[in-house]
Structure formats: C-alpha cells, structure tokens
N, C-alpha and C positions, 0 to 999 in steps of 0.2 A: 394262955400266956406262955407254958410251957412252947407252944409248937414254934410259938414267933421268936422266940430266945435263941430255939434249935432254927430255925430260917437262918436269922440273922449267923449263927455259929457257922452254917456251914456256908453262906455267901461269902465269910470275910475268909472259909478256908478255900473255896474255890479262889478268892482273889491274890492269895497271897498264891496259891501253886501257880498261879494264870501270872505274877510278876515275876516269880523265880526262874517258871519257863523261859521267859524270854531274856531276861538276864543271862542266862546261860544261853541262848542261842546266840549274842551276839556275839561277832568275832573278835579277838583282840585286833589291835593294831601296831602298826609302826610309825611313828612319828615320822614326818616326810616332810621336805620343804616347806610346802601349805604352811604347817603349824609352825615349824621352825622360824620363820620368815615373822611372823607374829609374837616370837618370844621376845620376854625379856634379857638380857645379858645377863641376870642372875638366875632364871631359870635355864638360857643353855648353859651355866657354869655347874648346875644341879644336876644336868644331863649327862652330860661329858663324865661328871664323878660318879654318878653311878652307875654308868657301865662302866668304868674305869675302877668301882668298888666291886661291881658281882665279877667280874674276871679277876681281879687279888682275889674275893673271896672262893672261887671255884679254883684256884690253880691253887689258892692253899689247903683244903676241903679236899683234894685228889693226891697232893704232893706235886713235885714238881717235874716228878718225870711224867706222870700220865696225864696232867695236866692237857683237858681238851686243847686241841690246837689253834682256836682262837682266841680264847681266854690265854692260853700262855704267850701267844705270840703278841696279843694287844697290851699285856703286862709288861713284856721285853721292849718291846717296840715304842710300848708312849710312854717309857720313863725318860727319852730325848724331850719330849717337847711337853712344853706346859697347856695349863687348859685355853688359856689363851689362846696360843699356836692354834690348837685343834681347832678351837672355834672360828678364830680366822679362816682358816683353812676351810672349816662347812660356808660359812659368809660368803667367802671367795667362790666355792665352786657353784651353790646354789646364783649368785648374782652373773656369775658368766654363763651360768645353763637353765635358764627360765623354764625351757620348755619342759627339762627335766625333775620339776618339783616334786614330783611323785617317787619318788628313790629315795627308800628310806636314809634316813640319818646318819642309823649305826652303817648302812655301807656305802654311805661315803666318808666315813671318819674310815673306815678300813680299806678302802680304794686310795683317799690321798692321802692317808695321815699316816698307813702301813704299807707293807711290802708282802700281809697276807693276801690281798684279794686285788689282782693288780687289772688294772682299768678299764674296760669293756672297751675295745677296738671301735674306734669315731668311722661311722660309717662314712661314705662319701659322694 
C-alpha cells in the first residue's frame, strides 16, 4: 500500500510541474481590437483606468522628473480628455480600421488620444 500512496504522490507532482510548465510558457498578451470590440462599456471604462492608474502610479513610484516617458507623458496628456473621450476615440478608430483589429489597444489610446506615439504613415 505503501508503494501506491508514493505512485499516486509522485503522478499528482509530475502533474502539477507538467501545469506550472505551461502556464509559464504561455505568452502574455495585449488586448487588440478582437477583444475590445467584445467589451462591455464598463469594462473598457476599467481598462482605460488602469493604465491610466499604473502610469500615476509609476510616474509617482519614480518622481516626476524620471518618470518613464510614457507613463509621464500619458499622465500629462490624458488629464485633457475623460474616459469617455478615450474610449470613443478607440470605438472610432477600431470601427473606421477593421482590417486593423490586431493593434493593440494601449497603442491606439497613444497614437490618437496622445502626441507620444504619432500615427503610423497610411500607406497608399
């Protein structure tokens, strides 16, 4: 009985390494049209604020002068427009650029909603 206790001990620790692996292997993401296009208007309103919360919290976390240059320029730059604005703004660009669904989120709130990352030249 002993040996099947230790069986079973070490299949469930092969299985938990065999889950952890691959949790770890999988990539993060960025949230892209696709998904955006799917939300709810209270979740992009969740969205918006919390990258809108980790850049206050990293430009405050650094000071204000070293403050990374995204984080402090989206801090400077979207205290003009409400979350609303922004989210129109992603609404708007995803529904005029279909084909471009795949471009994440955060760079299109920084291509049209700032003056950091300005617009990728419309080919022709």
């Amino acid at each position: 009985m002993k040996f099947r206790g230790r069986a079973w001990v070490l299949v469930l620790v092969m299985l938990f390494a065999l889950g952890t692996a691959a949790l770890a292997a999988e990539k993060g993401f960025l949230w892209d049209g696709t998904q955006w296009k799917d939300m709810t208007n209270d979740i992009k309103v969740a969205y918006v604020k919390g990258i809108g919360n980790m850049a206050d919290f990293e430009t405050a976390a650094s000071g204000r002068s070293s403050a990374p240059c995204i984080s402090k320029g989206f801090v400077d730059e979207l205290k003009t427009k409400t979350v609303s604005q922004v989210i129109a703004e992603v609404d708007k660009f995803y529904k005029e650029n279909p084909a471009k669904l795949d471009l994440p989120v955060v760079a299109v709130i920084l291509q049209r909603c700032t003056k950091l990352c300005a617009p990728a030249a419309e080919k022709k």
